[in-house]
C-alpha positions in Angstrom: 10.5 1.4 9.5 7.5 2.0 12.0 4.2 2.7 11.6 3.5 6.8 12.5 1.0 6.3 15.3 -2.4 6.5 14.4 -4.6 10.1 14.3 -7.7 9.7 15.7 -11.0 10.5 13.4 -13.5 10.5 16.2 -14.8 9.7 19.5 -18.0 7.2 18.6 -21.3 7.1 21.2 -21.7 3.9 22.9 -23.6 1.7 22.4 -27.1 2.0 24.3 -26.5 -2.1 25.5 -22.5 -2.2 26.1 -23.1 -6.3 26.5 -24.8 -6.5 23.5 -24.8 -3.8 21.1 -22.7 -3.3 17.8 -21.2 -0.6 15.9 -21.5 -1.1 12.6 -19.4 1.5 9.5 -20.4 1.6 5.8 -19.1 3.3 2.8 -20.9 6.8 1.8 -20.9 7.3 -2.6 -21.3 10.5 -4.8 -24.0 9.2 -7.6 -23.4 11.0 -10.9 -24.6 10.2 -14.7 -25.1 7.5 -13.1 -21.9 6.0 -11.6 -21.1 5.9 -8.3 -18.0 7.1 -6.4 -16.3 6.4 -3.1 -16.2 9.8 -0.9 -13.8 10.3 1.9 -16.6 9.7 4.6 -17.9 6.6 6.6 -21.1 6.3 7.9 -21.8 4.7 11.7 -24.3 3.3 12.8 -24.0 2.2 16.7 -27.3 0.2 18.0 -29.6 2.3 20.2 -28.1 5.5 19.5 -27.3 7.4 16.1 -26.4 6.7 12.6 -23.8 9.5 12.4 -21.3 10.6 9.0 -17.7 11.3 9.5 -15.0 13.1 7.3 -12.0 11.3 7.0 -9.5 13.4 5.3 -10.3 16.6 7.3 -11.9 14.9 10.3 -15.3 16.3 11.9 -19.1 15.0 12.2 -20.5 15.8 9.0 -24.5 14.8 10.4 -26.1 12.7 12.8 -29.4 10.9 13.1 -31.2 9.5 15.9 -32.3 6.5 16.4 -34.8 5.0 18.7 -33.3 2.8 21.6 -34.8 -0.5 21.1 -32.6 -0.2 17.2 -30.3 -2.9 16.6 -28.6 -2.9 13.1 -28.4 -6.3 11.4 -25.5 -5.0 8.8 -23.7 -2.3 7.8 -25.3 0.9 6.3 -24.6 2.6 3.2 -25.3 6.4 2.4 -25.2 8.9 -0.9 -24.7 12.2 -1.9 -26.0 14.0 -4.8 -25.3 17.6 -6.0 -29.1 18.6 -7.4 -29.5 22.2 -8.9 -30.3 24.1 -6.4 -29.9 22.0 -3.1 -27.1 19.1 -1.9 -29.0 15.7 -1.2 -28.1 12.9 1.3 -29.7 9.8 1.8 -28.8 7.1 4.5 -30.3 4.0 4.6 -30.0 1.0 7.5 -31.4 -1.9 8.5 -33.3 -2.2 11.7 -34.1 -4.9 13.9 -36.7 -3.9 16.5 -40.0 -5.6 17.0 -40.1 -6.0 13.4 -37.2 -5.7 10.5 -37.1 -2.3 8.7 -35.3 -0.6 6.5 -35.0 3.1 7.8 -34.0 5.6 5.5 -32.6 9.5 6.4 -33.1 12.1 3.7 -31.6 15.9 4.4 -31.1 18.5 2.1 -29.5 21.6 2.5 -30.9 24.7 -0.3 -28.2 26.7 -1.4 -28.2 29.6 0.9 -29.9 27.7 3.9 -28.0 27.5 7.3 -30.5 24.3 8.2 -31.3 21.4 6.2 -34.6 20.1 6.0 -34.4 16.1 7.5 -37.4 13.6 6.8 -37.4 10.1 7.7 -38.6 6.7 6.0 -39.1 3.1 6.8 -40.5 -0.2 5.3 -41.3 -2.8 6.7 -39.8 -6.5 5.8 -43.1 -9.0 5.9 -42.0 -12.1 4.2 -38.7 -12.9 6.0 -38.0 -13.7 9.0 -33.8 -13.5 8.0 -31.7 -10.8 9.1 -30.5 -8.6 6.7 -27.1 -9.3 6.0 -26.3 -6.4 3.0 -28.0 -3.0 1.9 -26.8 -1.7 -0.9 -27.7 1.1 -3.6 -28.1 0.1 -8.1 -28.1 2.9 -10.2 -30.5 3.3 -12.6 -31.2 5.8 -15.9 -33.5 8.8 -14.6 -34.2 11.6 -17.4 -34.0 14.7 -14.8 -32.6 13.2 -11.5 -33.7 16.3 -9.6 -37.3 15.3 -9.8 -36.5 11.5 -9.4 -33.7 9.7 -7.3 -31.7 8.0 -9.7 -31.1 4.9 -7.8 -32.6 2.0 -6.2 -32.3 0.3 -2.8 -31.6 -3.5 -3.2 -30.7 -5.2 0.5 -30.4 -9.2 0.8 -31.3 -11.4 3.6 -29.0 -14.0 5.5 -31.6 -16.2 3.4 -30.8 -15.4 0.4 -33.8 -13.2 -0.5 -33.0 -10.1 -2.4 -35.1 -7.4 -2.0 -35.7 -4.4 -4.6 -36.7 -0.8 -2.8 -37.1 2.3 -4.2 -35.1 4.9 -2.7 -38.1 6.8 -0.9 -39.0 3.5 0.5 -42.4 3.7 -0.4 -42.7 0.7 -3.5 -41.0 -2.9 -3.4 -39.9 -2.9 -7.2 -40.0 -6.9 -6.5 -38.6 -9.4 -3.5 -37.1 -12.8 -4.6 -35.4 -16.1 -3.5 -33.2 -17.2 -6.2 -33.3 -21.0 -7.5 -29.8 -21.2 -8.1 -29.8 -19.8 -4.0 -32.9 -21.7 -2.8 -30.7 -25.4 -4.3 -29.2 -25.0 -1.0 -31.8 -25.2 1.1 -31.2 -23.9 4.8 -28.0 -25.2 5.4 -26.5 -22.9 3.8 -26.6 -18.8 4.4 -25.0 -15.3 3.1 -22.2 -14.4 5.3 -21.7 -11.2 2.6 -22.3 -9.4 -0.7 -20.7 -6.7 -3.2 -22.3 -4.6 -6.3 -19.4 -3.8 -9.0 -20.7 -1.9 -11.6 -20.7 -3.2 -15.0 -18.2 -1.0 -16.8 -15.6 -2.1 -13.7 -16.6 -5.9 -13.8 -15.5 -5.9 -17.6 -12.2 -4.6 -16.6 -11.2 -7.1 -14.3 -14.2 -9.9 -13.4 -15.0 -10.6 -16.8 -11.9 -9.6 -18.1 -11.4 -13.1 -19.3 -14.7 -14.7 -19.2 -16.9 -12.6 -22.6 -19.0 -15.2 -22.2 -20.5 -13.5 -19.0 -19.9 -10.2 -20.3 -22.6 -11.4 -22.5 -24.8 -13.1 -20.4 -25.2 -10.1 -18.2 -26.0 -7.8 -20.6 -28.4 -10.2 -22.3 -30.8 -8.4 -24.4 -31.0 -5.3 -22.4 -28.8 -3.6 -24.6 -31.1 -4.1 -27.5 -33.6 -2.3 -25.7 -31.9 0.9 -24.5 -31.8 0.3 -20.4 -28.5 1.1 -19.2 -26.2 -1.7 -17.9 -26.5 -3.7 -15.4 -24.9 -3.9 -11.9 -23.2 -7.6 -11.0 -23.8 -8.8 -7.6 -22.0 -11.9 -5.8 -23.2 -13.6 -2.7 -20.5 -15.4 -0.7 -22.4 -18.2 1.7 -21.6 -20.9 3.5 -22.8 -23.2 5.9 -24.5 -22.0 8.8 -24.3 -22.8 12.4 -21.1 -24.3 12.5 -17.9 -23.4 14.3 -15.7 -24.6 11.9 -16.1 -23.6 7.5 -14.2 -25.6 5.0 -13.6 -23.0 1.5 -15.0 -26.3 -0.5 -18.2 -25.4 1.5 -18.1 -21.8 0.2 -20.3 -20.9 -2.8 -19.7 -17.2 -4.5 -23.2 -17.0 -6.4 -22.7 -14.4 -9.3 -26.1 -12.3 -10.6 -26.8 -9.4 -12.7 -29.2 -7.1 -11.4 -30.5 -4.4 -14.1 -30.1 -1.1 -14.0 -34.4 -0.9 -14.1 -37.1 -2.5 -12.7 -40.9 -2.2 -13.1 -42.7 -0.4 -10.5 -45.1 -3.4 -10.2 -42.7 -6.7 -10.9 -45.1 -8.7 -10.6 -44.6 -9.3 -14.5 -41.1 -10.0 -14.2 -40.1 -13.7 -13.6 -36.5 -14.2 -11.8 -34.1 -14.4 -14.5 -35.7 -10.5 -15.6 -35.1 -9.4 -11.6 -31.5 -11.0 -11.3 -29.9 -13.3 -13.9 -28.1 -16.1 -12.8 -24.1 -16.0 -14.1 -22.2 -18.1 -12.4 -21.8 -20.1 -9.0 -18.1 -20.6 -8.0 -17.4 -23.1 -5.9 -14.4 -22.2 -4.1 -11.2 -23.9 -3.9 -9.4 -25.8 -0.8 -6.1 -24.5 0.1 -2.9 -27.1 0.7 -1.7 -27.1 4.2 -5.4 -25.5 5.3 -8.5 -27.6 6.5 -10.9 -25.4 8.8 -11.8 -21.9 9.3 -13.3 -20.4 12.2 -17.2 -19.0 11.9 -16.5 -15.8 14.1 -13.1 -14.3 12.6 -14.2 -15.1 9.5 -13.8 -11.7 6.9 -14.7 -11.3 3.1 -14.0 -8.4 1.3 -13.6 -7.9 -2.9 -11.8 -5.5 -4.7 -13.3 -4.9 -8.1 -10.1 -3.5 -9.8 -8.5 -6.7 -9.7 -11.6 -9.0 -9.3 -10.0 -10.7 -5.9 -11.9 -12.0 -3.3 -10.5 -11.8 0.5 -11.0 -14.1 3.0 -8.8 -12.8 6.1 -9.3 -14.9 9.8 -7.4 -14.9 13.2 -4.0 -16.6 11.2 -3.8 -14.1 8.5 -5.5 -13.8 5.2 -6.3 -15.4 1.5 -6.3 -14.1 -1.8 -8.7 -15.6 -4.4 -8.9 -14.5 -8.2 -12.3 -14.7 -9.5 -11.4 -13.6 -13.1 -10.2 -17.2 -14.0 -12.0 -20.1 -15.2 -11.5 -21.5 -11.8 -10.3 -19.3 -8.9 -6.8 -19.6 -8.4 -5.0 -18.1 -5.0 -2.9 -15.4 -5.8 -2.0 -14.1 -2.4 -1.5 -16.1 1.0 0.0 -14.9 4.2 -0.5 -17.2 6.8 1.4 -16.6 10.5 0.4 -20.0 12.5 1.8 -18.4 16.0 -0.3 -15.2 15.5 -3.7 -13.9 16.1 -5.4 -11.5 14.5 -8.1 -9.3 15.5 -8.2 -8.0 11.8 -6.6 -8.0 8.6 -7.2 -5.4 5.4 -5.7 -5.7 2.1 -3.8 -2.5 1.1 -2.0 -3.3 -2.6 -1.8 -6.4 -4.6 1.4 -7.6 -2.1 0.7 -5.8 0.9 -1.9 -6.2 3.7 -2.3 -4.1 7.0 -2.8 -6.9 10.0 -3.6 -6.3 14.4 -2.4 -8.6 15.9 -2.1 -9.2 20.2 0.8 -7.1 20.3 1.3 -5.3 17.3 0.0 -3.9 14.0 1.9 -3.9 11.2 2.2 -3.6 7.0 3.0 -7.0 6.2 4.3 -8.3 3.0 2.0 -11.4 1.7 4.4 -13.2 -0.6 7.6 -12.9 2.0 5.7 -13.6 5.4 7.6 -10.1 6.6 6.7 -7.1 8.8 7.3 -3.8 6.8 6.0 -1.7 8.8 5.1 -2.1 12.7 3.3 0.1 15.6 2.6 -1.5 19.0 -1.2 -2.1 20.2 -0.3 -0.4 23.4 0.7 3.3 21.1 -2.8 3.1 19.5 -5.8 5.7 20.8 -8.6 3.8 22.8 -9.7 6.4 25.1 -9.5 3.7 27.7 -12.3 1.5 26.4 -11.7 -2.3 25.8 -11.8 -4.0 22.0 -9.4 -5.1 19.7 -8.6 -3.5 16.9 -11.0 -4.0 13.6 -10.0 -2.2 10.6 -12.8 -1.3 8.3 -11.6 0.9 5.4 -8.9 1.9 3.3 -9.0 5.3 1.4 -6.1 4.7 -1.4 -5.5 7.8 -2.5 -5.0 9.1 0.4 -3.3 6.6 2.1 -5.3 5.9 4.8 -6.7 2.9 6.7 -9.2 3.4 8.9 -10.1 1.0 11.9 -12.2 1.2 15.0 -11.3 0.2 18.1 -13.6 0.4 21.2 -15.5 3.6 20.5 -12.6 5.5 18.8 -12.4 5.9 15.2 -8.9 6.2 13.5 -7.0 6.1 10.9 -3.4 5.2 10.0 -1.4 7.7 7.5 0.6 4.9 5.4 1.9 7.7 2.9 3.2 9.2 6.1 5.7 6.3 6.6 6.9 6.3 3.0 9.8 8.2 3.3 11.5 7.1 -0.1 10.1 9.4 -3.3 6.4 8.7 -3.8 4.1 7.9 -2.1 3.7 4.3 -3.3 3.4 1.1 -1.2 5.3 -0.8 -3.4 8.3 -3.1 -2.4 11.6 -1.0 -2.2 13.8 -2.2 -5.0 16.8 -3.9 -4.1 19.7 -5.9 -5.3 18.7 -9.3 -4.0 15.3 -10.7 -4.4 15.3 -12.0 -0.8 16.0 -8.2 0.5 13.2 -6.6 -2.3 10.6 -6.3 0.7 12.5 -3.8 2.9 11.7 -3.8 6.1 11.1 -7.7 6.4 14.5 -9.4 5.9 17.5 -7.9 7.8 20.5 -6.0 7.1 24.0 -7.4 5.6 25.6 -6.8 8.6 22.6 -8.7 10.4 23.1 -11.3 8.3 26.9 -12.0 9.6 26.1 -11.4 13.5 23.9 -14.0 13.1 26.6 -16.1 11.6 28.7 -16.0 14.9 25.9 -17.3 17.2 26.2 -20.8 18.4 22.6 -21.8 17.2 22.9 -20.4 13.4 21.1 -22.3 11.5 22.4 -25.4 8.8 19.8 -22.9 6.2 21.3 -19.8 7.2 24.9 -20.4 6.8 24.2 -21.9 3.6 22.8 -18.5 2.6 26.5 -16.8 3.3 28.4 -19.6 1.8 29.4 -21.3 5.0 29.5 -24.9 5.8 31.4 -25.0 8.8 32.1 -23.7 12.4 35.7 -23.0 11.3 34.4 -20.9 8.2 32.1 -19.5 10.6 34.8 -18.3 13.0 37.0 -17.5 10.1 34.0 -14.9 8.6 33.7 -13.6 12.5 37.2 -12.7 12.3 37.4 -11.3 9.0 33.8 -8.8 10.4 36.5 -7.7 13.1 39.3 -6.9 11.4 37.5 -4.9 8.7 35.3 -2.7 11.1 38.8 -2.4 13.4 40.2 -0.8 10.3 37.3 1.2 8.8 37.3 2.9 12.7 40.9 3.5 12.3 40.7 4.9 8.6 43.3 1.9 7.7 43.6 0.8 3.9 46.4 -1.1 4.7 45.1 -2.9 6.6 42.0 -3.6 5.6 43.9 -4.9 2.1 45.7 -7.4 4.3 42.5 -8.2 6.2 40.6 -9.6 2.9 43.8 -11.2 1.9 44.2 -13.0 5.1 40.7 -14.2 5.0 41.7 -15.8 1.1 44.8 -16.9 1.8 46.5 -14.9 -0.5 48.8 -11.9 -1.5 47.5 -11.2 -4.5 43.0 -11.0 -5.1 42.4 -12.3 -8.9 39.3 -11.5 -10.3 38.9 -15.5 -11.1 38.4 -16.6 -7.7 35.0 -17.9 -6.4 33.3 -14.9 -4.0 30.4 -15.3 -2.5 27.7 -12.3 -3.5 27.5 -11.2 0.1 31.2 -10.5 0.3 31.2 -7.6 -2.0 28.4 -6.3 -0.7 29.7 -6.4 2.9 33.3 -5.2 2.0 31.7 -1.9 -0.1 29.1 -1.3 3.2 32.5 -1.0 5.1 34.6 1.1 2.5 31.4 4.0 1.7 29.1 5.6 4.2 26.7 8.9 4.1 27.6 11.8 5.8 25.0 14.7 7.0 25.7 17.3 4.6 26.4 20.8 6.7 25.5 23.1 3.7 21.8 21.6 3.2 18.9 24.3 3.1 16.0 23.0 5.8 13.6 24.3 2.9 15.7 22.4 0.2 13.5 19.0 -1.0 17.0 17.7 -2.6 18.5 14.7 0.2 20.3 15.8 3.7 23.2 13.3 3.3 26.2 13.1 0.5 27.6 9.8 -0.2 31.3 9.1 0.8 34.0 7.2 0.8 35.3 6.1 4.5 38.6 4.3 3.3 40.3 3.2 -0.5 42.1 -0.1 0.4 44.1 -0.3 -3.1 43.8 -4.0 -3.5 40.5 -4.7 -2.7 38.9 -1.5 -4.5 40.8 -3.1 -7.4 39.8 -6.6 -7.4 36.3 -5.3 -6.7 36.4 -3.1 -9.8 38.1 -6.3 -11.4 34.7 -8.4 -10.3 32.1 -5.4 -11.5 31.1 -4.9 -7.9 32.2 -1.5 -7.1 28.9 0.1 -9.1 26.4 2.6 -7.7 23.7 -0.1 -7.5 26.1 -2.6 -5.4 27.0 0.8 -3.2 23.3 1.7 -2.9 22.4 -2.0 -1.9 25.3 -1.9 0.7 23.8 1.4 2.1 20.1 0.4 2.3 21.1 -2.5 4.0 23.4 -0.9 6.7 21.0 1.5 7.1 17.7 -0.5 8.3 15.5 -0.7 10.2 15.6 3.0 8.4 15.2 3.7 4.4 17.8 4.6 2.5 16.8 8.4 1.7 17.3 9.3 -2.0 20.5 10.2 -3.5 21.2 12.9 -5.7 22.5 12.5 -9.2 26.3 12.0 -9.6 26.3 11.1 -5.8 28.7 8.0 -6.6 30.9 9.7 -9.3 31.6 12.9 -6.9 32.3 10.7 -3.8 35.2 9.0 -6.1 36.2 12.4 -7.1 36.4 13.4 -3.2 38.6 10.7 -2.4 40.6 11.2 -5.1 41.1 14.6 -6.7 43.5 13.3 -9.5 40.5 11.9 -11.0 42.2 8.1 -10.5 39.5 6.3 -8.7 37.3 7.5 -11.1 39.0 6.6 -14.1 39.5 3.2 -12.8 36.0 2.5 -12.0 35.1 4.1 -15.4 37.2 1.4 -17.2 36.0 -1.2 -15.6 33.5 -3.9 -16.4 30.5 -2.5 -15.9 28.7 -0.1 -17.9 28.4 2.7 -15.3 24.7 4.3 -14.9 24.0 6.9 -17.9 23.0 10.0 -15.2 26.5 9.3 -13.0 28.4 9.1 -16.6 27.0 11.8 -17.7 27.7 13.4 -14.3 31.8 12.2 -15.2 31.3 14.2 -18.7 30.8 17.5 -17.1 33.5 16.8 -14.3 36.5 16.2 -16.8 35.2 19.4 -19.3 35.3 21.1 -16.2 38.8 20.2 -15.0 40.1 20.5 -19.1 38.4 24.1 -18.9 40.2 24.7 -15.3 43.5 23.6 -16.8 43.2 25.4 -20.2 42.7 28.7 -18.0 45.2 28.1 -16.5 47.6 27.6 -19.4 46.5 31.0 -20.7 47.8 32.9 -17.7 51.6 32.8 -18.8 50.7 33.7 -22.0 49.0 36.9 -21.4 50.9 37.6 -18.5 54.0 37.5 -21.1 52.2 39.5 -23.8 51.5 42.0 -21.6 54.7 42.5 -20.1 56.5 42.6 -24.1 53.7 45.7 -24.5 55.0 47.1 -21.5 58.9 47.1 -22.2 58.0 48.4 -26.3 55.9 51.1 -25.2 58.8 52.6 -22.3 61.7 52.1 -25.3 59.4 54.4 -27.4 58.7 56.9 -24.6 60.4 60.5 -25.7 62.9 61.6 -22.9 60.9 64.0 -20.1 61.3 67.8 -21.0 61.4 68.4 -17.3 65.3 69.1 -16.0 66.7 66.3 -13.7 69.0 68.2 -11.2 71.8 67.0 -9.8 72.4 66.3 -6.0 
């Protein structure tokens, strides 16, 4: 099934320097008691011109800020919104590079009842690095009335490693440090990226495994009444080089408390960050280097994975292990990627030269597909770099020039729910939907002169001849099934055998039956559907009963609703099989067959049929023995009443009245 094209979110500014300016999009949180929460906006900042906040499920500017034109942001910003009493609260933070590093901060807040909000600005200055910032991110903390005090820190971290400790006006440095465990490095070695997972998620998933840490990061701060901590991890590797090896990539692990002194000076380095873990990540077979540029990390907390996606596809490392095992790898050696997002635990969103698509990690297989050219750009060059994904609303957002979009993956879903799981299906080969091809696919590609030794193992052929002798068989049946022919169809399978008679003890191939029952049913449009009516548009039914073969495949437990539905999905790709109603399969035997035959035959067969169609059966036969018994009665009271009739005229007094005679 295809990607729905995407909807576009907005039109970005440009940056000031087209040659060498950057747009860079961060995540914007809710903060309350104190967690934080993911809202459905992003936050831009584009060098030179504005840091600007966007909607995302009802699209529009939300705010904009301006920015001088010598800015230039080193990483992407972050933002958060607070509901105080009587006022809403934003505050937007980014890093600068101008003739010196800052870290510029935007407060506005709207009183309830105000048309304009009140918007201050605040900046400190970075004096003891001369390393771009490479992450900004906010740590809650425990604040008695958070309307008089922000209840949050500011907490960035250089490409050296130092990790800096703000307060959210700006105004204090709670504390500035460069790790040991960090600094053991020395400066060959630099952070590409970081994440904060709160505490009460890392136990979920991180430390799921590892109590050890759990413990460790709490340390004695429990004891003492501060709230918990927040966990950071810094991925770094070597820098300047074109080319990374993963056995050169160190995931350093820290907890950062949820409080800090005002002063710090008090506080040695284990107080300001505590030292976990450093992971030291593992090679992958059949992978030596990576390269610098394309290189991607990302880490979701819910499952404690660590990304790594580049210009050949993408990695999948589980961090909640003892050692970090791969858990996902989807590799395409004759594509290149501009960007690749992870959408579910066996699904990633990839752009690639000529398309974009849902692939499936574990199968290698497009789901889902959209060409480049069918994707908003507003005429400005760039390739396509996603930069968000929105779960519940099934949305992932990427940039591409200056045009923010987003692609509607629920949208595409057309099967009840809204889930990105695979499809179920029969076969475990066929389980990722869109990826691996029809039945019938499977056959045409049987009858081409370069089918492959592999391929014509997987239908049970070892030959040309049994190749040519399938070929036939594919034309005779679809002859017939045009023609409406049992007959001959029944003469068709027993041609292809080699015999009169089909026993249920011959060898058959799984792909037979399937092929055989995609022949014999097919959906119909149903003309009595109400265009308001959620219930399904098409009615199962039965194109043709060859005797024989219906028999043998009843004989062999094939002819069962999940067989008939595999058959169906399959014939119907590149579309999804819409759902079914209940008692679909039992009513389309009934159809065929109003004497109930086909049904009873399939009933008596070897396979248990499915307790909703069964049950579907039930109230077909009470109906028909209610039908029948009705009619039964009819004589019967049609005789009574005439025997009512004939007894009441014998007893009828002779008329009074004078019959005269012609």
């Amino acid at each position: 099934m295809d990607l729905q094209p995407p909807s576009v979110l907005a039109q970005l500014p440009r940056p000031l320097h087209a040659s060498t300016g950057a747009t860079r999009i961060g995540e914007v949180h809710s903060l309350t008691d104190p967690k934080k929460r993911k809202r459905y906006e992003v936050v831009v900042a584009v060098d030179g011109e504005a840091v600007n906040i966007y909607n995302v499920q009802t699209p529009k500017l939300v705010t904009s800020y301006a920015v001088p034109p010598q800015s230039c942001f080193s990483c992407q910003p972050c933002s958060v919104r607070r509901k105080l009493k009587s006022s809403v609260k934003r505050q937007t933070y980014g890093a600068v590079n101008r003739s010196e590093q800052q870290i510029k901060s935007f407060v506005e807040e709207s009183a309830n009842g105000s048309s304009a909000p009140a918007i201050s600005s605040a900046s400190f200055s970075v004096k003891d690095s001369n390393s771009p910032t490479a992450f900004l991110g906010i740590i809650p903390t425990a604040s008695e009335n958070s309307d008089e005090k922000d209840p949050f820190d500011v907490l960035t971290v250089h490409k050296d490693g130092r990790v800096r400790r703000l307060s959210p006006d700006l105004e204090t440095q709670r504390w500035s440090v460069r790790h040991s465990e960090i600094a053991k490095a020395g400066s060959s070695h630099e952070v590409n990226t970081c994440f904060l997972v709160e505490f009460e998620e890392a136990k979920k998933s991180l430390f799921k495994r590892r109590q050890d840490l759990a413990a460790l990061a709490l340390g004695n701060l429990s004891d003492t009444g501060v709230d918990e901590p927040s966990i950071l991890l810094l991925v770094s590797h070597p820098a300047n080089t074109e080319q990374i090896f993963l056995r050169d990539v160190k995931v350093h692990m820290f907890s950062v408390p949820a409080n800090a002194s005002a002063g710090g000076l008090a506080l040695d380095e284990s107080q300001r960050m505590r030292h976990l873990l450093t992971i030291d990540m593992p090679e992958v077979e059949g992978h030596g280097a990576f390269g610098s540029p394309n290189l991607q990390w990302d880490f979701h907390p819910g499952s404690a994975g660590l990304s790594l996606s580049f210009e050949r596809g993408f990695i999948n490392f589980d961090l909640s292990q003892y050692s970090p095992t791969v858990t996902a790898q989807f590799i395409l050696q004759d594509q290149r990627f501009s960007s690749v997002m992870r959408i579910s635990p066996q699904s990633v969103i990839g752009a690639g030269e000529s398309i974009v698509a849902l692939y499936d990690t574990q199968y290698q297989s497009v789901q889902r597909s959209i060409a480049v050219d069918d994707i908003p750009s507003s005429g400005s060059p760039g390739e396509t770099i996603f930069v968000g994904y929105f779960a519940k609303l099934g949305l992932a957002v990427a940039m591409k020039g200056s045009t923010l979009f987003a692609f509607d993956l629920n949208a595409s879903n057309t099967t009840a729910g809204s889930s990105l799981k695979r499809p179920r299906d029969g076969l475990l080969i066929d389980a990722i939907g869109r990826g691996i091809g029809s039945s019938d696919a499977h056959w045409e590609t049987a009858s081409k002169k370069h089918c492959t030794e592999a391929h014509m193992a997987s239908l049970g052929l070892s030959s040309s001849d049994q190749v040519d002798k399938r070929n036939q068989l594919t034309h005779d049946l679809e002859k017939c099934a045009d023609s409406k022919d049992p007959e001959g169809f029944d003469s068709a399978v027993q041609t292809y055998f080699g015999t009169k008679s089909l026993s249920a003890s011959m060898h058959v191939h799984p792909e037979l039956p399937v092929f055989l029952l995609s022949k014999i049913f097919s959906l119909k449009e149903r003309d009595d559907t109400d265009k308001m009516s959620a219930s399904s548009s098409f009615r199962l039914f039965i194109n043709l009963w060859p005797k024989s073969t219906c028999n043998w495949l009843i004989q062999l437990g094939h002819l069962c609703m999940n067989n008939v539905e595999l058959a169906l999905r399959r014939s119907f790709k590149p579309s999804i099989l819409p759902p079914l109603p209940t008692g679909s399969f039992v009513q389309a035997l009934v159809d065929s067959d109003p004497s109930l035959r086909h049904l009873n035959q399939v009933i008596q067969g070897p396979v248990l049929m499915d307790a909703d169609e069964l049950a579907y059966a039930l109230k077909i036969f009470l109906n028909m023995a209610r039908s029948c018994s009705a009619t039964l009665d009819e004589p019967a009271k049609a005789l009574t009443s005439s025997e009512h009739q004939i007894t009441a005229t014998t007893k009828q007094p002779p008329s009074s009245t004078p019959t005269t005679t012609p």
